[in-house]
Biopython code that builds the backbone (N, CA, C, O; Angstrom):
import numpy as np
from Bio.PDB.StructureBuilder import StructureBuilder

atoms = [
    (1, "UNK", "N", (75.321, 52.630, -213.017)),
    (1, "UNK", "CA", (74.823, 52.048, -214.247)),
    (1, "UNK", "C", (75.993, 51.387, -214.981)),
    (1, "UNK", "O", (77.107, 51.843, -215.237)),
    (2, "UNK", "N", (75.430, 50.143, -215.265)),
    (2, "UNK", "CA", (76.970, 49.461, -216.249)),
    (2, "UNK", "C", (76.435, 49.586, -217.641)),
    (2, "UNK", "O", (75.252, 49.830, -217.878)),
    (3, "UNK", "N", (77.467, 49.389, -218.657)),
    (3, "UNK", "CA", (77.201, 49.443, -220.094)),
    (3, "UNK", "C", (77.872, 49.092, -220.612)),
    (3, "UNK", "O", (79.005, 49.361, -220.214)),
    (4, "UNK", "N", (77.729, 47.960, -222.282)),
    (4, "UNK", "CA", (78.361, 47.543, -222.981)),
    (4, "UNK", "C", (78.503, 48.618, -224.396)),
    (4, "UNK", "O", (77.533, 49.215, -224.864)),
    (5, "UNK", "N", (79.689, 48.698, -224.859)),
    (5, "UNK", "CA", (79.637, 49.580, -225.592)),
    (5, "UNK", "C", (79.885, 48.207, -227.135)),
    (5, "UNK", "O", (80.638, 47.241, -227.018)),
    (6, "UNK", "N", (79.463, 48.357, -227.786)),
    (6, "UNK", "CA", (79.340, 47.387, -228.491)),
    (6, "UNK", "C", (79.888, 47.944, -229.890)),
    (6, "UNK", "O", (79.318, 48.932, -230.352)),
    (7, "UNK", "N", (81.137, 47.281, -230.714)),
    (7, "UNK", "CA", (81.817, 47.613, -231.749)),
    (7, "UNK", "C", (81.916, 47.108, -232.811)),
    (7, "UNK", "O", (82.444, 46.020, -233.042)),
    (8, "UNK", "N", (81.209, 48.150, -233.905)),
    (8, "UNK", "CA", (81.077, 47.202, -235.323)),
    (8, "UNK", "C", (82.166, 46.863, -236.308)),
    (8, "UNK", "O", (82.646, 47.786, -236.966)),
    (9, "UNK", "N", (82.644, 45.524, -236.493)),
    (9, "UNK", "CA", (83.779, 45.303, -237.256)),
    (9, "UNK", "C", (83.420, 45.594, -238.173)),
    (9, "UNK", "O", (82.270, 46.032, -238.196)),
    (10, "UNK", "N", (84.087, 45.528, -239.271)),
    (10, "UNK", "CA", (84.026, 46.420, -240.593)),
    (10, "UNK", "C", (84.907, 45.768, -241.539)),
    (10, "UNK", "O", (84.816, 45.945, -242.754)),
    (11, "UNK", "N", (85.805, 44.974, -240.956)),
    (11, "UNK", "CA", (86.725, 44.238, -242.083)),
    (11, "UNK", "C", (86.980, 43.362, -242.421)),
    (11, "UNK", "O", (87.291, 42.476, -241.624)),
    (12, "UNK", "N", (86.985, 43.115, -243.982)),
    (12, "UNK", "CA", (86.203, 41.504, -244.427)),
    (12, "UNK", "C", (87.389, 40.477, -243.829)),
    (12, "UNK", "O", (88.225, 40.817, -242.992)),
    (13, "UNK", "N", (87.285, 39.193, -244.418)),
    (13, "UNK", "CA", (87.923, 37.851, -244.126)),
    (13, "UNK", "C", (89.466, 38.189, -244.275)),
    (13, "UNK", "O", (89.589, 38.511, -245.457)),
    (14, "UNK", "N", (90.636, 38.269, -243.688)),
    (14, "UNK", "CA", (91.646, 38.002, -243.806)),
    (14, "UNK", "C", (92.715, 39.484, -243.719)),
    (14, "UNK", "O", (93.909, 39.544, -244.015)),
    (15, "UNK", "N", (91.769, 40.649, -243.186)),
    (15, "UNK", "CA", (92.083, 41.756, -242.890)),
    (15, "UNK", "C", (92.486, 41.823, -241.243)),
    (15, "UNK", "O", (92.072, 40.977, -240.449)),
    (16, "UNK", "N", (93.464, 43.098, -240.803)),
    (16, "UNK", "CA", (93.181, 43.571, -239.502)),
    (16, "UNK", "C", (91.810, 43.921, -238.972)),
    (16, "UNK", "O", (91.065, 44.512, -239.753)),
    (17, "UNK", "N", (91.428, 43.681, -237.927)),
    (17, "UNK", "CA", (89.790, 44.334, -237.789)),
    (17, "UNK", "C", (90.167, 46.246, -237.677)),
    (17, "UNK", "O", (90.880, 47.038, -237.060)),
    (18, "UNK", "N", (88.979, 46.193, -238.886)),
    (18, "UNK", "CA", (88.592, 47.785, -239.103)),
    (18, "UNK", "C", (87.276, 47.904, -237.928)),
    (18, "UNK", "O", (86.384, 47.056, -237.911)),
    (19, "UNK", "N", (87.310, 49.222, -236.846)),
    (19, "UNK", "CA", (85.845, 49.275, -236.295)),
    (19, "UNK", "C", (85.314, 50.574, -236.641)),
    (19, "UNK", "O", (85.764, 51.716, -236.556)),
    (20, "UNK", "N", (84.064, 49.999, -237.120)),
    (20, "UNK", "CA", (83.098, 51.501, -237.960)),
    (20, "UNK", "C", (82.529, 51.816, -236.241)),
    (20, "UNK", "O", (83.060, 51.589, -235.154)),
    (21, "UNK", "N", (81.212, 52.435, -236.630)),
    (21, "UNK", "CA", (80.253, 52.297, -235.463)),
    (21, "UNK", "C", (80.561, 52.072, -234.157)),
    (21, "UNK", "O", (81.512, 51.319, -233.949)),
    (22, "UNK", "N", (79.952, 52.569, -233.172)),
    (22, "UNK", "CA", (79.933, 52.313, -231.785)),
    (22, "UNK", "C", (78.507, 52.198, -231.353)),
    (22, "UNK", "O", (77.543, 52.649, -231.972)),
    (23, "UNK", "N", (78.483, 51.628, -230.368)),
    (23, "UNK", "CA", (77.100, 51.936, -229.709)),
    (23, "UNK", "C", (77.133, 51.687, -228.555)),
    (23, "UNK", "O", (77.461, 50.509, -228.419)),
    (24, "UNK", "N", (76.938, 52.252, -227.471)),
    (24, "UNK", "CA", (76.386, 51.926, -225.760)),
    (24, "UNK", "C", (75.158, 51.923, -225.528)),
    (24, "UNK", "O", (74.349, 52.795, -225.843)),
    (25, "UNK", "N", (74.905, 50.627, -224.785)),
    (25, "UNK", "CA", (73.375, 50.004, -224.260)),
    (25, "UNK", "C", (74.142, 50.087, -222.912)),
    (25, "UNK", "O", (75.323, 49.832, -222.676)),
    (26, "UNK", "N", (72.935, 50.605, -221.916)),
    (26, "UNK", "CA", (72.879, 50.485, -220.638)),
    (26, "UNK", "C", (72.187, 48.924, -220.332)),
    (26, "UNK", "O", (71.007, 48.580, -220.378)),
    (27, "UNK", "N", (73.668, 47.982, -219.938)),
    (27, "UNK", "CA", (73.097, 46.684, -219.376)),
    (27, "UNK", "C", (72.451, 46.709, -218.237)),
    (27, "UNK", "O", (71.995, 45.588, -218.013)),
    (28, "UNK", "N", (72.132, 47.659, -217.197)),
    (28, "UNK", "CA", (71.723, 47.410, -216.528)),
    (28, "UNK", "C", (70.326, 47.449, -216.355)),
    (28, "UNK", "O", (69.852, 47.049, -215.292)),
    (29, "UNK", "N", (69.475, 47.951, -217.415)),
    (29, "UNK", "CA", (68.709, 48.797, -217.464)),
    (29, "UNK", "C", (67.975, 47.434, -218.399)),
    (29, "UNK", "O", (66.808, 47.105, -218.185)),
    (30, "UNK", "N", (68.855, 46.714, -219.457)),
    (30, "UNK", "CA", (68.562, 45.744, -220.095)),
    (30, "UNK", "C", (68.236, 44.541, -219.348)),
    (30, "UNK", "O", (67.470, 43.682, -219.784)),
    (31, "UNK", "N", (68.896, 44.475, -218.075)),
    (31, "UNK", "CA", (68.389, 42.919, -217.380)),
    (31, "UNK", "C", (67.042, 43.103, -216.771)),
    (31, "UNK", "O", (66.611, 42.085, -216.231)),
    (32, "UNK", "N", (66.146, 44.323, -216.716)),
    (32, "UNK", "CA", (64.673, 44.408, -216.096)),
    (32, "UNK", "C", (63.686, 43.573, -217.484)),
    (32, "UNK", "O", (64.031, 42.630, -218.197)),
    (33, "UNK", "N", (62.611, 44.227, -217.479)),
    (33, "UNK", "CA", (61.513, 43.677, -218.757)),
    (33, "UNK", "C", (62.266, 44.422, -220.196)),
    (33, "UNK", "O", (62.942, 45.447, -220.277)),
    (34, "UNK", "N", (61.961, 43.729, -220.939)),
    (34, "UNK", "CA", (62.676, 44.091, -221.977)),
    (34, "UNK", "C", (61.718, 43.245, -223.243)),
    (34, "UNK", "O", (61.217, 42.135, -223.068)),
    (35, "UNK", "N", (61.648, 43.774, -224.076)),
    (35, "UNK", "CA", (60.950, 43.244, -225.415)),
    (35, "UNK", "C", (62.098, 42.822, -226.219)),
    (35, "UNK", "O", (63.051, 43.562, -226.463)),
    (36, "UNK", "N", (61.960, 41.354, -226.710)),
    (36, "UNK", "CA", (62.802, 41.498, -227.759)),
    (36, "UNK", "C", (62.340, 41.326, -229.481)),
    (36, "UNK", "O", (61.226, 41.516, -229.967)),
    (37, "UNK", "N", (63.692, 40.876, -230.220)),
    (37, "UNK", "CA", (63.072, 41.626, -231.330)),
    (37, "UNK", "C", (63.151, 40.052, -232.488)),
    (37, "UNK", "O", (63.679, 39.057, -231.991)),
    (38, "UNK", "N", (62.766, 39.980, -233.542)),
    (38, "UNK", "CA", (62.835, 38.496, -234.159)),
    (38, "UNK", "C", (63.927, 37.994, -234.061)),
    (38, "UNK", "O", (63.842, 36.793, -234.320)),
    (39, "UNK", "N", (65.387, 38.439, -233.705)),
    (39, "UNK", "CA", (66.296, 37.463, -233.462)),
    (39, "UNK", "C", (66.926, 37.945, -232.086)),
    (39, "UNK", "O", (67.709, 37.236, -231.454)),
    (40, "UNK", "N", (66.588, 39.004, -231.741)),
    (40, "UNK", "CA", (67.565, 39.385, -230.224)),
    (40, "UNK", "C", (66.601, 39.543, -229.062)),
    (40, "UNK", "O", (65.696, 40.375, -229.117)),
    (41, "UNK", "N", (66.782, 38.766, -228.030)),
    (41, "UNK", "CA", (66.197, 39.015, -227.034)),
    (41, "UNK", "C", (67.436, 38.749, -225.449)),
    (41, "UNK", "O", (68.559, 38.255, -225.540)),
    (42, "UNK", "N", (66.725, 39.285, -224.048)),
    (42, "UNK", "CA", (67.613, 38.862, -222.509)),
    (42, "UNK", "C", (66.894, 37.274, -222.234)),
    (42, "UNK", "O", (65.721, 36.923, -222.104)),
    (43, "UNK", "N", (67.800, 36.751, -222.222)),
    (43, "UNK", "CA", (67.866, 34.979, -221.788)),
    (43, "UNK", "C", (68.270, 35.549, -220.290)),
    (43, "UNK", "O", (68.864, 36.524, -219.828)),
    (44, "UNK", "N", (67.251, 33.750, -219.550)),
    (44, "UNK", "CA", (67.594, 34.286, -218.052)),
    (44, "UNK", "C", (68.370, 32.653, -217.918)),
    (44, "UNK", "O", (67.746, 31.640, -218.235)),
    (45, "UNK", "N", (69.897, 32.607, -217.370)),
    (45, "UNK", "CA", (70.242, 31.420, -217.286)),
    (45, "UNK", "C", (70.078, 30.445, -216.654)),
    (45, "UNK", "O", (70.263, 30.736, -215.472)),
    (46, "UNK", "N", (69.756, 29.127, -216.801)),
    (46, "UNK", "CA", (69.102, 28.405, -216.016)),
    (46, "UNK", "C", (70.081, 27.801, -214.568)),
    (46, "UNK", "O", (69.536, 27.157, -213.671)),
    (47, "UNK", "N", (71.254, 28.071, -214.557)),
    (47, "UNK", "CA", (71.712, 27.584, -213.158)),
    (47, "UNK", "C", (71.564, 28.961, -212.111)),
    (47, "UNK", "O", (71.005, 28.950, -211.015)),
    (48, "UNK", "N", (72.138, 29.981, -212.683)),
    (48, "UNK", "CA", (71.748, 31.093, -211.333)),
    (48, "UNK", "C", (71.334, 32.476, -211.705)),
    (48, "UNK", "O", (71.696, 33.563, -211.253)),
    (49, "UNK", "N", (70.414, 32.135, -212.720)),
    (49, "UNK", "CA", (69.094, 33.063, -213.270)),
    (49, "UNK", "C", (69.976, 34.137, -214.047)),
    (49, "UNK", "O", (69.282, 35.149, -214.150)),
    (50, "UNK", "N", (71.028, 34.300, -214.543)),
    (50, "UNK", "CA", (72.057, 35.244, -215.287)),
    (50, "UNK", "C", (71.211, 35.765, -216.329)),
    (50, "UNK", "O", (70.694, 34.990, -217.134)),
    (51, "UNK", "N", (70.965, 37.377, -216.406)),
    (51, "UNK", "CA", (70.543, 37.607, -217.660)),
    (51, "UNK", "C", (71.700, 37.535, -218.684)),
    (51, "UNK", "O", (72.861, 37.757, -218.340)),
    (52, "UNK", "N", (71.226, 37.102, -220.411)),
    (52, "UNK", "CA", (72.582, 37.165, -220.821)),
    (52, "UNK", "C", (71.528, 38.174, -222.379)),
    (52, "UNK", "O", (70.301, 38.194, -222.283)),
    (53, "UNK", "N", (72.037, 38.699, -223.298)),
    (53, "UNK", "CA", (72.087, 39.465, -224.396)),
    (53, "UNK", "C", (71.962, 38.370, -225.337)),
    (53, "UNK", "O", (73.064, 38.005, -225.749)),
    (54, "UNK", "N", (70.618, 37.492, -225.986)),
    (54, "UNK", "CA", (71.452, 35.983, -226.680)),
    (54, "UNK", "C", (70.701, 36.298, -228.096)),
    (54, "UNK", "O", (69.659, 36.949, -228.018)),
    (55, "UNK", "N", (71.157, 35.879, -229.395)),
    (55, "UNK", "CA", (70.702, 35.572, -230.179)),
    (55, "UNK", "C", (69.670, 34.598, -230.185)),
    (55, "UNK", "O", (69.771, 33.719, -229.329)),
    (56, "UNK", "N", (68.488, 34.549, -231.124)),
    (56, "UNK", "CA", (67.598, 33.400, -231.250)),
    (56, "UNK", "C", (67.479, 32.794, -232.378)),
    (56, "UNK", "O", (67.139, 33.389, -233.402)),
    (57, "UNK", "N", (67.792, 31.309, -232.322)),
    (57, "UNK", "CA", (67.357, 30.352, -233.163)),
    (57, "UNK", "C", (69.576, 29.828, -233.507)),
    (57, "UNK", "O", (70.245, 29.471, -234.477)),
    (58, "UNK", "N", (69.780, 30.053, -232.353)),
    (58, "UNK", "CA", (71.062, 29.635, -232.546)),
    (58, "UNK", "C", (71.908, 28.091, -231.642)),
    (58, "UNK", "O", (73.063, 27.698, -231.483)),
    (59, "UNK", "N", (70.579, 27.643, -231.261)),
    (59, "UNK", "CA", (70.564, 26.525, -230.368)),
    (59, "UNK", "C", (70.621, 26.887, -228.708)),
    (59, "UNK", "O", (70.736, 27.968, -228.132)),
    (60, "UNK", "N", (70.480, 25.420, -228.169)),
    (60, "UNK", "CA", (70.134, 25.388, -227.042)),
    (60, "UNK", "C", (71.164, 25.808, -226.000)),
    (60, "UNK", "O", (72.310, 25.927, -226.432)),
    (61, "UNK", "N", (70.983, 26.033, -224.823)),
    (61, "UNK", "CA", (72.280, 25.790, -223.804)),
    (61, "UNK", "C", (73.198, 26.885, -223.623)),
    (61, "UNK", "O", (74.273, 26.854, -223.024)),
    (62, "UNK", "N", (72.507, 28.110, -224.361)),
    (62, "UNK", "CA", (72.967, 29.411, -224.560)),
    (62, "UNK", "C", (74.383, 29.628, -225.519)),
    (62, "UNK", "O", (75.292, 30.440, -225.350)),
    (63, "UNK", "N", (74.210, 28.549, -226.627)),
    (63, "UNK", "CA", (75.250, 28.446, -227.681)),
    (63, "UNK", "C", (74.625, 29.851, -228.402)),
    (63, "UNK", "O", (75.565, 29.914, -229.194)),
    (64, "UNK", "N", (74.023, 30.710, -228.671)),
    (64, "UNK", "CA", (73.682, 31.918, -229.000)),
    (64, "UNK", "C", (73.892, 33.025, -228.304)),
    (64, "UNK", "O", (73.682, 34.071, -228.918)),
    (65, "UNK", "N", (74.432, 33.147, -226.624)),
    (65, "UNK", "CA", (74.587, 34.293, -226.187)),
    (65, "UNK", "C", (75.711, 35.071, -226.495)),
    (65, "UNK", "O", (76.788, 34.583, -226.838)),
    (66, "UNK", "N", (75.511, 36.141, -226.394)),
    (66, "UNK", "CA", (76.820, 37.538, -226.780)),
    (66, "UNK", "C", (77.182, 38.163, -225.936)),
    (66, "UNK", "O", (78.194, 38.820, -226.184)),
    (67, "UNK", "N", (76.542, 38.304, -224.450)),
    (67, "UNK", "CA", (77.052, 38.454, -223.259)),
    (67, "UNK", "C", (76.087, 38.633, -222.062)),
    (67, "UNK", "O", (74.894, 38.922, -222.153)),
    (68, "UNK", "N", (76.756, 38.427, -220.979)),
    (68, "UNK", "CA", (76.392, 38.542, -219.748)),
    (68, "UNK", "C", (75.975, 39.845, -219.339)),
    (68, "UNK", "O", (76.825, 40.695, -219.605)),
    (69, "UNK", "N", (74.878, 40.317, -218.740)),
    (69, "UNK", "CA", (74.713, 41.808, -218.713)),
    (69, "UNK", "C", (74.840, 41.957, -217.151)),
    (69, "UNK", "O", (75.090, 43.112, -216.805)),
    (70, "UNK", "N", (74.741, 41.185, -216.296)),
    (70, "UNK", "CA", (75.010, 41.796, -215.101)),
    (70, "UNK", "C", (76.463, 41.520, -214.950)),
    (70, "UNK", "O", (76.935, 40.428, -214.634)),
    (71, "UNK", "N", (77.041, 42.460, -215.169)),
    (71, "UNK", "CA", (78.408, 42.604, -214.992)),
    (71, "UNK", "C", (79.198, 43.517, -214.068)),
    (71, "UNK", "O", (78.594, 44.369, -213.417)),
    (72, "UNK", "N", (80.487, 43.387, -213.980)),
    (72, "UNK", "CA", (81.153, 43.940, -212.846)),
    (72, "UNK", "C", (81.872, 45.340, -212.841)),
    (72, "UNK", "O", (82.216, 46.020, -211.875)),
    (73, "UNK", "N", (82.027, 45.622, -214.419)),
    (73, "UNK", "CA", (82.357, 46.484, -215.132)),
    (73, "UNK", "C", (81.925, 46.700, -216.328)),
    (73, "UNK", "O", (81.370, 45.827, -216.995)),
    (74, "UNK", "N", (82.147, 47.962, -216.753)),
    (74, "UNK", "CA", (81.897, 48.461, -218.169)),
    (74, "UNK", "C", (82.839, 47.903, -219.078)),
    (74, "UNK", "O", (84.030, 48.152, -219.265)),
    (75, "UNK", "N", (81.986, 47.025, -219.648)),
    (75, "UNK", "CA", (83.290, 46.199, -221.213)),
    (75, "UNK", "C", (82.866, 46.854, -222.598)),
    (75, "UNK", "O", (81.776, 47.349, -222.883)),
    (76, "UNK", "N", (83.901, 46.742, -223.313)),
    (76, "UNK", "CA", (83.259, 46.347, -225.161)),
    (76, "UNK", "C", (83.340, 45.080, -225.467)),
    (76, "UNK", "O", (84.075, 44.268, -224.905)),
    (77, "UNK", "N", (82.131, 44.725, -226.916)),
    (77, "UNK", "CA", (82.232, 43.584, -227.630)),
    (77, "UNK", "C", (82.755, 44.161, -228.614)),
    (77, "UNK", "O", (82.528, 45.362, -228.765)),
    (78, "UNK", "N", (83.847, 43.239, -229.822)),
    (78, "UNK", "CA", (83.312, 43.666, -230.729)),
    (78, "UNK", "C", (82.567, 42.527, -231.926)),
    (78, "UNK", "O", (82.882, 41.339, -231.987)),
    (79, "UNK", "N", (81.521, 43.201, -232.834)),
    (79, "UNK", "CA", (80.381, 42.141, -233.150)),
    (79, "UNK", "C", (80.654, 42.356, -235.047)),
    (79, "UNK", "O", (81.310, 43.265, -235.555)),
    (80, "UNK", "N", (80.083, 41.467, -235.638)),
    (80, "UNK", "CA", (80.010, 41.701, -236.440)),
    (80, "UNK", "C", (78.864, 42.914, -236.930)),
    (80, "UNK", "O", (77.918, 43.309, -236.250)),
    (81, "UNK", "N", (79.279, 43.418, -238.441)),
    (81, "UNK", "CA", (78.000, 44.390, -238.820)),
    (81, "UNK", "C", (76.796, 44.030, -238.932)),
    (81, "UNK", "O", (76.029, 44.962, -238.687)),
    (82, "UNK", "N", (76.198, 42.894, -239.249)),
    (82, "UNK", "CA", (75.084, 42.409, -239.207)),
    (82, "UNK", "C", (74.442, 42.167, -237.339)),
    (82, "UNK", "O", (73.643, 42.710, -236.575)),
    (83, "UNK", "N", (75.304, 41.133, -237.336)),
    (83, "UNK", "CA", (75.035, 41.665, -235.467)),
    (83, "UNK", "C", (75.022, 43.063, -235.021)),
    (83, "UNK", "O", (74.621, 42.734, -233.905)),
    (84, "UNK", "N", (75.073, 43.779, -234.969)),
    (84, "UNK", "CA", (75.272, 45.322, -234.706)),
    (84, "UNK", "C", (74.329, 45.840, -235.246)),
    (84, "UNK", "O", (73.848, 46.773, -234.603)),
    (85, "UNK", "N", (73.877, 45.621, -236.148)),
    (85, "UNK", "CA", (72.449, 46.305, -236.347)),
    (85, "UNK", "C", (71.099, 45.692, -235.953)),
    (85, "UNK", "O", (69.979, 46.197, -235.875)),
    (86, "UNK", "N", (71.485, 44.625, -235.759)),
    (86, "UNK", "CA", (70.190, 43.987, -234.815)),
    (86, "UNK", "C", (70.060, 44.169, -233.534)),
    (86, "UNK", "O", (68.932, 43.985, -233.075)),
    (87, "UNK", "N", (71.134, 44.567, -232.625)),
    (87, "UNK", "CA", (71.408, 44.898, -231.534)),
    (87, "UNK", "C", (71.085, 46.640, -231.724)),
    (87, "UNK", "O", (70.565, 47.392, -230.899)),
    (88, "UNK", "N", (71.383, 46.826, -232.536)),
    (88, "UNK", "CA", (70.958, 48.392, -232.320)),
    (88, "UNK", "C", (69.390, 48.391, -232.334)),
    (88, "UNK", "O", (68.755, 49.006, -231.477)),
    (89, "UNK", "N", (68.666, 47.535, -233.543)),
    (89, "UNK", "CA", (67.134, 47.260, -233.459)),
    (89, "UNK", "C", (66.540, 46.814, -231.851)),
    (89, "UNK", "O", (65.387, 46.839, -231.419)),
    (90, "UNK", "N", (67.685, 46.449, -231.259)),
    (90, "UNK", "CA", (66.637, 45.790, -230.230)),
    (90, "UNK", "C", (66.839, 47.028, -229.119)),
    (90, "UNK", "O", (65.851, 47.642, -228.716)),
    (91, "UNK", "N", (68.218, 47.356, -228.643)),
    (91, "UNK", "CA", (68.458, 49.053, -228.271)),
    (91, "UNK", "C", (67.121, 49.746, -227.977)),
    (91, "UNK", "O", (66.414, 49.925, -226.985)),
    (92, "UNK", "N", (67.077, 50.155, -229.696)),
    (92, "UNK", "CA", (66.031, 51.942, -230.118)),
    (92, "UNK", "C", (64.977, 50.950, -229.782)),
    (92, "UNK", "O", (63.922, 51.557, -229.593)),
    (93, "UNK", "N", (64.814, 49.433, -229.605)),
    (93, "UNK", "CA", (62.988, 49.091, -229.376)),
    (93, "UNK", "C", (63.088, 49.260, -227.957)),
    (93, "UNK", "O", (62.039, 49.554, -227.384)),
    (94, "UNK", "N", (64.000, 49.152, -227.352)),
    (94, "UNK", "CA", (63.815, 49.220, -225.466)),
    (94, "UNK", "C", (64.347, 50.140, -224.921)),
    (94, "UNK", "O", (64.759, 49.879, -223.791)),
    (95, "UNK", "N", (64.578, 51.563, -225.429)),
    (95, "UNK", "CA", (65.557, 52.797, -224.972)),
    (95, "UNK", "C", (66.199, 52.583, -224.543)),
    (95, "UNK", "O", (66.512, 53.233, -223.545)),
    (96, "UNK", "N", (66.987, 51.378, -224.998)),
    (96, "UNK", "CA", (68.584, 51.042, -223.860)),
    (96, "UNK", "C", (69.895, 51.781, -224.522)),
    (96, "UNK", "O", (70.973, 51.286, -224.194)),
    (97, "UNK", "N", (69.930, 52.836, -225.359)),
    (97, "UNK", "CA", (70.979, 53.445, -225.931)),
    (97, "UNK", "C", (71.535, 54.751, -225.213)),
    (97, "UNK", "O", (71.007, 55.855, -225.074)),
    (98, "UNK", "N", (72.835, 54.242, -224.782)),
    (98, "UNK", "CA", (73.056, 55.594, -223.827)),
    (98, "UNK", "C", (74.020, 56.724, -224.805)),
    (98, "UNK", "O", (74.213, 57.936, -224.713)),
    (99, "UNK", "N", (74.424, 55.835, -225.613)),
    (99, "UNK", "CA", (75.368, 57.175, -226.699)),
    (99, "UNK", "C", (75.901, 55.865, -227.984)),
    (99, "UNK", "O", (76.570, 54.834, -227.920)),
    (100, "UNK", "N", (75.067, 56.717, -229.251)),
    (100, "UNK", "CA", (75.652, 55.707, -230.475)),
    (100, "UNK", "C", (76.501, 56.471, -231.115)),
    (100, "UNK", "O", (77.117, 56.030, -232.086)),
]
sb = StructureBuilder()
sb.init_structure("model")
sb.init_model(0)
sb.init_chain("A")
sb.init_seg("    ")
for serial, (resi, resn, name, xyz) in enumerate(atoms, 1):
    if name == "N":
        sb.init_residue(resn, " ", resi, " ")
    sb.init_atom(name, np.array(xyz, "f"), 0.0, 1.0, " ", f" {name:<3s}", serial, name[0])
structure = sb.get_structure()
């Protein structure tokens, strides 16, 4: 099983990054059917079907994705706090949370 552990920055404009929060989603588990949620849903890429983790309503051409989920290893992002809680919304909607 691979997993992104995904890290909430915490520190405003012109600081070192502070990280609050953690969260691990099992990507692998995320590239099957998956529901998404009013802004987060799995994009399938159009040259060699890549699931990716993408924001919606952030334009075309996958200028909205946040990452690649079939991956080779276990990575972190780290995201902003607002991102991070929408990603956690979309998570607890598809039991993809392996440890927050």
């Amino acid at each position: 099983m691979k997993t992104v552990t995904f890290l909430e920055k915490i520190n405003t404009s012109g600081q070192p990054i502070k990280i609050g929060k953690q969260l691990i989603l099992n990507a692998t588990k995320a590239q099957q059917k998956t529901e998404g949620t009013k802004s987060i849903y799995v994009r399938t890429g159009f040259l060699n079907g890549t699931p990716f983790l993408s924001q919606r309503g952030t334009g075309a051409g996958g200028a909205g994705d946040i990452i690649k989920l079939n991956l080779d290893e276990n990575v972190s992002v780290e995201v902003s706090a607002s991102l991070f809680d929408r990603i956690k919304t979309f998570a607890e909607k598809n039991n993809l949370i392996v440890k927050k």
